[in-house]
C-alpha positions in Angstrom: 145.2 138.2 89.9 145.9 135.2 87.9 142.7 133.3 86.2 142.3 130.5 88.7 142.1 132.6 91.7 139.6 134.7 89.5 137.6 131.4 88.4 137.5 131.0 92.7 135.9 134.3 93.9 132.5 134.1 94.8 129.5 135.5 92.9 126.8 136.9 94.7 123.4 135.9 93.0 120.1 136.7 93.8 118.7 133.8 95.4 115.6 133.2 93.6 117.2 134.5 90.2 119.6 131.2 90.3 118.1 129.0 87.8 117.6 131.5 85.5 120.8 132.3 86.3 122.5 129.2 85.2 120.2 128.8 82.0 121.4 132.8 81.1 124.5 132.0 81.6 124.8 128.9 79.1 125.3 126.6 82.6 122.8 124.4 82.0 120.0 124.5 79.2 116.9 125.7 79.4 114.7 122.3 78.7 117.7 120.6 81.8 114.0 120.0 84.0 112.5 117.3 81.6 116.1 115.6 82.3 115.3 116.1 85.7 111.7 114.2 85.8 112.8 112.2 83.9 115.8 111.0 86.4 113.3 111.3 89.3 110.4 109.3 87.6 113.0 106.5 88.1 114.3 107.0 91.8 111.2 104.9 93.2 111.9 101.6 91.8 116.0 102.2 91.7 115.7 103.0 95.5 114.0 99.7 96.3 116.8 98.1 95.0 119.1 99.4 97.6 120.2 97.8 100.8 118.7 98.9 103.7 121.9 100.2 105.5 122.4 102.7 102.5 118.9 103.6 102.5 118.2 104.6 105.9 121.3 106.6 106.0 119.5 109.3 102.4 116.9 111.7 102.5 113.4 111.4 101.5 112.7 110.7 97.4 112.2 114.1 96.8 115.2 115.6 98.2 117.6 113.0 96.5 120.4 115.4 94.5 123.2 114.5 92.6 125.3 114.7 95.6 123.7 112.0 97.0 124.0 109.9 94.0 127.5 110.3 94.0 127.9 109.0 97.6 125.9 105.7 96.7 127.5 105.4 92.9 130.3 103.5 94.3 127.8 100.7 96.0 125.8 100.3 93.1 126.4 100.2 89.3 123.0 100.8 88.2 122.9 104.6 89.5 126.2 105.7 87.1 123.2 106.0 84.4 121.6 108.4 87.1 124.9 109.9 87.8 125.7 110.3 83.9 122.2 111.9 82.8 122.7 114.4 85.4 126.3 115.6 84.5 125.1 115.8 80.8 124.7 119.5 80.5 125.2 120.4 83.6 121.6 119.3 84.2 122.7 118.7 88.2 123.0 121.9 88.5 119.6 123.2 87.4 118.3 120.3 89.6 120.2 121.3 92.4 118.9 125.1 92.5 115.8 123.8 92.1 116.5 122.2 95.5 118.1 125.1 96.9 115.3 127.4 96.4 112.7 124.8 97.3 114.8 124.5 100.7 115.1 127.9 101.7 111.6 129.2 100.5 110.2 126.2 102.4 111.9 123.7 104.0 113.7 126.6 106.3 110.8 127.9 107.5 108.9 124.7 108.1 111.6 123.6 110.3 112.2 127.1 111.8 108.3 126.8 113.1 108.9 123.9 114.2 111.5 124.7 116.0 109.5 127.7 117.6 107.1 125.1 118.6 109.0 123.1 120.2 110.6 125.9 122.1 107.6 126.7 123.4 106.6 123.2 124.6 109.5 122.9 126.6 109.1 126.5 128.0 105.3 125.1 128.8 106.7 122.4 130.2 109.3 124.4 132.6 106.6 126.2 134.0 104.5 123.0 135.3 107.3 121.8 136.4 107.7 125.0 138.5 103.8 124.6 139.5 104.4 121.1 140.3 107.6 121.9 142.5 105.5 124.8 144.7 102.2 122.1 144.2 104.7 119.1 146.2 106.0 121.9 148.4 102.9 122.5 149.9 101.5 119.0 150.8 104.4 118.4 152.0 104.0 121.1 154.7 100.1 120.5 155.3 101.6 116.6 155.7 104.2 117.7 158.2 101.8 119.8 160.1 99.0 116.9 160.2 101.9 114.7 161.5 102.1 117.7 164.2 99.1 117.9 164.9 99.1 113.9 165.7 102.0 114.5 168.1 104.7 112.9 165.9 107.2 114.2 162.8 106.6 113.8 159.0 108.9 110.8 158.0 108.9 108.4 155.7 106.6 106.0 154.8 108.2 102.6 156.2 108.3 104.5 159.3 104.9 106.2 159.6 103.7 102.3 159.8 104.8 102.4 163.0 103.9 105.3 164.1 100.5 106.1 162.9 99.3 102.4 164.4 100.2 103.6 168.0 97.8 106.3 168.2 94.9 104.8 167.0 93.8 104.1 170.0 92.8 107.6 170.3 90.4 107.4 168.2 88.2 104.7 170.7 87.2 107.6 173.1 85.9 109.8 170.2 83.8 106.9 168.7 82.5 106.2 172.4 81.1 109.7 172.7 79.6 110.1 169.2 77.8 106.5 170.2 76.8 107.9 173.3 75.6 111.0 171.7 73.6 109.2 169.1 71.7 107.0 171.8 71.1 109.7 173.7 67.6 110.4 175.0 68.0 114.3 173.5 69.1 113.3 170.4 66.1 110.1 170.2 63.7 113.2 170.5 65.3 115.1 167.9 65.2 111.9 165.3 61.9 111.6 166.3 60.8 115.5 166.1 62.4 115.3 162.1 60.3 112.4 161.5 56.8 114.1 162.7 58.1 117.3 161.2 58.6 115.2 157.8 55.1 113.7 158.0 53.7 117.1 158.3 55.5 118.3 155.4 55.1 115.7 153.1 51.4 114.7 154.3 52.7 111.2 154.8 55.3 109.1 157.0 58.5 108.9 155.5 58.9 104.4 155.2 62.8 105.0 156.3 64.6 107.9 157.7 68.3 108.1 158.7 68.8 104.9 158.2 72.8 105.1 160.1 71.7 107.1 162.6 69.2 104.8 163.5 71.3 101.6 163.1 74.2 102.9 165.2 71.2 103.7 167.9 70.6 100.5 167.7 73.6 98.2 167.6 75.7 100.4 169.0 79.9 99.9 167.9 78.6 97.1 165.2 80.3 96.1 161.7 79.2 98.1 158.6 78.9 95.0 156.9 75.7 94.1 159.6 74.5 97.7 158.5 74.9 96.6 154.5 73.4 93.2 154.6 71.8 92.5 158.1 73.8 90.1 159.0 75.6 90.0 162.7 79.1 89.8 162.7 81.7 89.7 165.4 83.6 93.3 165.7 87.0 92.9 165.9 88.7 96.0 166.9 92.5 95.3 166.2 95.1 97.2 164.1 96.0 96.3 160.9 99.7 96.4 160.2 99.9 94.9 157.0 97.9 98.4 155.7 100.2 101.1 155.2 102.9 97.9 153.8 100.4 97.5 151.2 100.0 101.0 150.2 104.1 101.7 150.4 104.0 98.6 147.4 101.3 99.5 145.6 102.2 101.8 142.8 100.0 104.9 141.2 99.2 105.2 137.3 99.7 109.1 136.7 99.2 108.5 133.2 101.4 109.5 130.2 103.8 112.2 131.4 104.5 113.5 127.6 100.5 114.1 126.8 99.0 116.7 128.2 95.6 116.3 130.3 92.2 117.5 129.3 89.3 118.5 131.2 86.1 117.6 129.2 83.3 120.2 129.5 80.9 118.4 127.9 79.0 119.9 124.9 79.7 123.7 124.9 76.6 124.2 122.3 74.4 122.2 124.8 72.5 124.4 127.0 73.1 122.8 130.8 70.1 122.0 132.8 69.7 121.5 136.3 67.8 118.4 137.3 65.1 119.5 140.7 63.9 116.7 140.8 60.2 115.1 140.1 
């Protein structure tokens, strides 16, 4: 084997025996690191001299080599004296299995965590996704059997305007009876039986009681805004078809899909206590 090919075969060197390697070796001397600081003590203020294209494009301060020097010698003049300190010596290569080791003792297992991180996320995330799938799946079968259950099939929304606004009128009879029910004579004994039974109780009678129950027994079918304020309005019993329009245009806020929701519990070194009453 001639002497180039013999110059080319590979040496297997401990990893973190390669610095001392080089300096046993004669590669590089043994002082090549104050050369080093002394290059990098110089980086910050060379760096802000370069344009921004070039700049974006290198790695952070620290992790500048020689290799990267090279690669930006070309664009400006000022890092040849970079370039030039390092090849003195052989000093770039001292630096650059300082960087080596400092990469593979750190840098790789940073990332490698990181990595396992964001594995996991994305397995986290696979699996809501699965819950969410089964979550839609099932309201949309308790929405196709309520749309049984009001003699019609589960369609979409444009159409349900429709649909849903001709059977309200089957709500009128149900309202009737509940009215009838309330202003009944039986049920007028029974409001009337909880108020002396709450006198009793309470050794005084109650100011108000059941205060609905008592309107509707008194105005009958009337407007809940009479009920809020005492004020007679007229009712107008009609269907409005501009409702389920609005709510097909209105749009929901589910939040930030990339953050994941919390639940607070309040103060878990709080003792929680149950408020009876006065």
């Amino acid at each position: 084997m001639d002497e180039a090919a013999l110059r080319n075969l590979p040496i297997d060197i401990q990893l973190s025996k390669l610095r001392d390697w080089l300096v046993d070796r004669k590669w590089v001397s043994k002082d090549f690191y104050k050369v080093t600081e002394e290059v990098r003590a110089e980086l910050p203020s060379l760096l802000s001299l370069l344009p921004q294209d070039i700049k974006q494009n290198l790695p952070s301060a620290e992790n500048l080599s020689y290799y990267d020097f090279c690669e930006i010698v070309n664009s400006l003049e000022a890092w040849t004296k970079i370039i030039s300190k390092l090849k003195a010596n052989n000093v770039y290569l001292g630096d650059s299995a300082v960087l080596l080791v400092r990469d593979v003792n750190f840098e790789g297992p940073s990332l490698k965590k990181q990595q396992d991180r964001a594995r996991k996320r994305l397995q986290d995330l696979a699996n809501k996704e699965l819950d969410y799938i089964a979550i839609e799946k099932a309201h949309r079968q308790q929405f196709a059997s309520a749309c049984q259950q009001l003699g019609f099939e589960a369609t979409e929304l444009d159409d349900m305007e429709e649909k849903i606004s001709s059977i309200q009128h089957r709500l009128q009879p149900f309202v009737n009876e509940a009215l009838a029910d309330i202003q009944s004579l039986e049920f007028q004994a029974a409001v009337t039986y909880y108020r002396e039974f709450l006198a009793f109780t309470l050794d005084e009678v109650p100011i108000e009681i059941l205060p609905l129950v008592n309107f509707i027994s008194r105005k009958g079918d009337a407007a809940v805004h009479t009920f809020l304020t005492g004020e007679d309005v007229e009712v107008v019993n009609e269907t409005n078809t501009n409702l389920l329009s609005k709510m097909a245009k209105t749009k929901i806020d589910f939040g930030d899909a990339n953050q994941e929701p919390k639940i607070d519990f309040g103060d878990a070194d709080q003792e929680p206590k149950i408020d009876f009453g006065d």
